[in-house]
NUMIGU-858666 format. One record per residue (C-alpha): x, y, z; residue in three letters; residue number from 1. Coordinates in steps of 0.25 Angstrom, whole numbers, plus 2048, in hexadecimal, padded with zeros to 3 digits. Layout:
N
+------+-------+-----+------+-------+
: east : north :  up : dolo : votor :
+------+-------+-----+------+-------+
:    X :     Y :   Z :  ala :   NUM :
...
+------+-------+-----+------+-------+
***
This chain:
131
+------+-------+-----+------+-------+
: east : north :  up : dolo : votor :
+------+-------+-----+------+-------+
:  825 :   7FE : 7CD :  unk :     1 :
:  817 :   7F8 : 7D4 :  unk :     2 :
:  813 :   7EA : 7CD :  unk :     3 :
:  805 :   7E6 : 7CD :  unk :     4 :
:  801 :   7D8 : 7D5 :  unk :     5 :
:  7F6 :   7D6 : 7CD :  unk :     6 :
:  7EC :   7D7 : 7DA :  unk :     7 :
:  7EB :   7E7 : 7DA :  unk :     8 :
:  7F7 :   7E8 : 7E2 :  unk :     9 :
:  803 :   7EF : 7DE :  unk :    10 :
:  811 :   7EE : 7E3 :  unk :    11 :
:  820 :   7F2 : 7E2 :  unk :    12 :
:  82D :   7EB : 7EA :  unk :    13 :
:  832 :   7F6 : 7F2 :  unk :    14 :
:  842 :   7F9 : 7F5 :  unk :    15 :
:  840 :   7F8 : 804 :  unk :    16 :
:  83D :   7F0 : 811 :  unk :    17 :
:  82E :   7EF : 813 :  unk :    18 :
:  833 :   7F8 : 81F :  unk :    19 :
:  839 :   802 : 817 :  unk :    20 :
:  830 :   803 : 80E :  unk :    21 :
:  822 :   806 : 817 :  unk :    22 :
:  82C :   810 : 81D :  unk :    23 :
:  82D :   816 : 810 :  unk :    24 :
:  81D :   814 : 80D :  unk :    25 :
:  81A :   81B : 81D :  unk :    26 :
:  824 :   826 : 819 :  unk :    27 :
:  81D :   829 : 808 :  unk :    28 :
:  80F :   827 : 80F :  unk :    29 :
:  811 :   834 : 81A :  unk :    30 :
:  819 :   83D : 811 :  unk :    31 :
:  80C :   83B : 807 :  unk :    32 :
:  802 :   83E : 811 :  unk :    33 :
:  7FD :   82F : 812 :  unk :    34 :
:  7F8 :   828 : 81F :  unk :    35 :
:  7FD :   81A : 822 :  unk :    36 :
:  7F2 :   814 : 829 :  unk :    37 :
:  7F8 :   808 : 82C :  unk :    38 :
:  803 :   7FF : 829 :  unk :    39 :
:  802 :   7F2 : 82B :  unk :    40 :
:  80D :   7E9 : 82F :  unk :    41 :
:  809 :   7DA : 829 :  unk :    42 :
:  817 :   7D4 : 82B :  unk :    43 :
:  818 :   7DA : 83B :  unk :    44 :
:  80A :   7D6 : 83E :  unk :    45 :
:  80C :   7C7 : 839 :  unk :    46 :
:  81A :   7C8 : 844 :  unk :    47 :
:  811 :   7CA : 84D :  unk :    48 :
:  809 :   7BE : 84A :  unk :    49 :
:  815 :   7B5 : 84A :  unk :    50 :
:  814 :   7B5 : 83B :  unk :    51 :
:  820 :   7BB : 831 :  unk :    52 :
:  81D :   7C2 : 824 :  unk :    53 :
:  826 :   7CB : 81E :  unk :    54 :
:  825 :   7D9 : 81F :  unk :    55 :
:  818 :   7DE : 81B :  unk :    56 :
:  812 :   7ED : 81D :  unk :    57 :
:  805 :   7F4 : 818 :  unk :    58 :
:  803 :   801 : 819 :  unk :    59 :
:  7F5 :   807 : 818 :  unk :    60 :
:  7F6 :   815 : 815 :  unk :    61 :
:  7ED :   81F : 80C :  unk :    62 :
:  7E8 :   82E : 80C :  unk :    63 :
:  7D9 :   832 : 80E :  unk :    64 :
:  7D9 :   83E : 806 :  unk :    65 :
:  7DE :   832 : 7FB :  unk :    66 :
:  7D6 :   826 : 800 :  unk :    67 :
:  7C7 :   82C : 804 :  unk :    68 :
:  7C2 :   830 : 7F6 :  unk :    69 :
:  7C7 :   822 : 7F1 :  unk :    70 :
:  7BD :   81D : 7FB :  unk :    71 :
:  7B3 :   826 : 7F7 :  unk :    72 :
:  7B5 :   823 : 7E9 :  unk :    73 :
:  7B5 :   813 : 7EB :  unk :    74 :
:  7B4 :   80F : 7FA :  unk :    75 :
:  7B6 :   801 : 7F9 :  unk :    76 :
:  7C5 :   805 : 7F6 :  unk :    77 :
:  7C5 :   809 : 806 :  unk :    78 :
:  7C9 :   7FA : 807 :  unk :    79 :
:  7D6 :   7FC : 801 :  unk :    80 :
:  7D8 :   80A : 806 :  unk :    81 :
:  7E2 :   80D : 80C :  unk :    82 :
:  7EC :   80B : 804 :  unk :    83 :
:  7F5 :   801 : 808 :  unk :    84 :
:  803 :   7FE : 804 :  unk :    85 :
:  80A :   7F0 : 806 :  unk :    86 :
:  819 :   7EF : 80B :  unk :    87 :
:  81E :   7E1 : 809 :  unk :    88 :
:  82A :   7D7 : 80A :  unk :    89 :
:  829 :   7CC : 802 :  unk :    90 :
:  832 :   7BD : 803 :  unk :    91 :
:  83C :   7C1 : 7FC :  unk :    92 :
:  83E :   7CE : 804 :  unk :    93 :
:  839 :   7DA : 7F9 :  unk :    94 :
:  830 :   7E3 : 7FD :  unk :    95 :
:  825 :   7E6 : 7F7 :  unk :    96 :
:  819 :   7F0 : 7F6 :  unk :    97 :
:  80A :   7EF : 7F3 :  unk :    98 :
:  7FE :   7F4 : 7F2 :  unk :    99 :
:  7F2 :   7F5 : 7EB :  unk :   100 :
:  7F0 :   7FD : 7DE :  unk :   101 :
:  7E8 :   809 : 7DD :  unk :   102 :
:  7E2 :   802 : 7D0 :  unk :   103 :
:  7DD :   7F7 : 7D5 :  unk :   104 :
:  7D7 :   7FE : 7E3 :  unk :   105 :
:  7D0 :   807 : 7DA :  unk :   106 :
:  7CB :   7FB : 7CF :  unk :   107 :
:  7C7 :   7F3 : 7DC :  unk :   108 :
:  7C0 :   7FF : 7E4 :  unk :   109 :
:  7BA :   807 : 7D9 :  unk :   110 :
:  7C1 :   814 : 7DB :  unk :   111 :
:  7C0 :   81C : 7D1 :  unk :   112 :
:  7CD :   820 : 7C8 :  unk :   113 :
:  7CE :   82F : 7CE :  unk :   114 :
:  7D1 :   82A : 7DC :  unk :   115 :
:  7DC :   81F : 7D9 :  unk :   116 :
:  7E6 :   82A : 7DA :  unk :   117 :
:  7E2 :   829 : 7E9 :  unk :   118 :
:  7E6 :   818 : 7EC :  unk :   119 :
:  7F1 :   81B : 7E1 :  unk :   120 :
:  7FC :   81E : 7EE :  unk :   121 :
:  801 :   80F : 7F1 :  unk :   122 :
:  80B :   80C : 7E6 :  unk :   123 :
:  811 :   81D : 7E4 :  unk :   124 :
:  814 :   818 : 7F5 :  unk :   125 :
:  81A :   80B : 7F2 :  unk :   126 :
:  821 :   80F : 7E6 :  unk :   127 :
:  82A :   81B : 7EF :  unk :   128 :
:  82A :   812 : 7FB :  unk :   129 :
:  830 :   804 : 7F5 :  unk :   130 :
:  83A :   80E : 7EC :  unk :   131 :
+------+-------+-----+------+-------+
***
């Protein structure tokens, strides 16, 4: 079940390696018909800074049949589109997914209640990928 953090972000402790688990995301986002645009390695990029963190990814993904009328509904929400999906490690070694609730995107930008539906994808994903 997702918990609320208080800040608009929602998450849910997945069963996997932050590996496994973005594997599972790559895997749920093609067989919908869902581009990744971009997935965005935190932890690896820190390495290669000389920094260590633990394993953090971001996947930017979305559908523009899904996430244009939004913006032409409320075009500020174009900040926070795409979607975006965070995969994280915490200290003590769960794993965790998070990202920001279709609700509060749509108090934040304005969109009107007939287009949530369309920024509604994040926790279905995290839900089938953590499971």
């Amino acid at each position: 079940m997702a918990s609320e953090m208080g800040n608009g972000v929602a998450r849910r402790q997945s069963r996997h390696s932050v590996d496994v688990t973005v594997e599972r995301l790559r895997g749920l986002l093609a067989a919908k018909g869902v581009t990744l645009f971009a997935l965005v390695d935190h932890s690896g990029e820190a390495a290669k800074a000389g920094m260590t963190m633990p394993n953090t990814k971001l996947l930017i993904f979305g559908s523009p049949k899904a996430g244009t009328p939004v913006m032409l509904a409320a075009p500020g929400i174009a900040l926070d589109l795409p979607l975006k999906i965070l995969v994280r490690e915490d200290g003590e070694g769960s794993v965790w997914l998070e990202w920001n609730r279709p609700e509060y995107l749509a108090e934040r930008h304005g969109v009107p209640a007939e287009f949530e539906k369309n920024i509604a994808a994040a926790e279905g994903l995290a839900a089938e990928a953590g499971g």
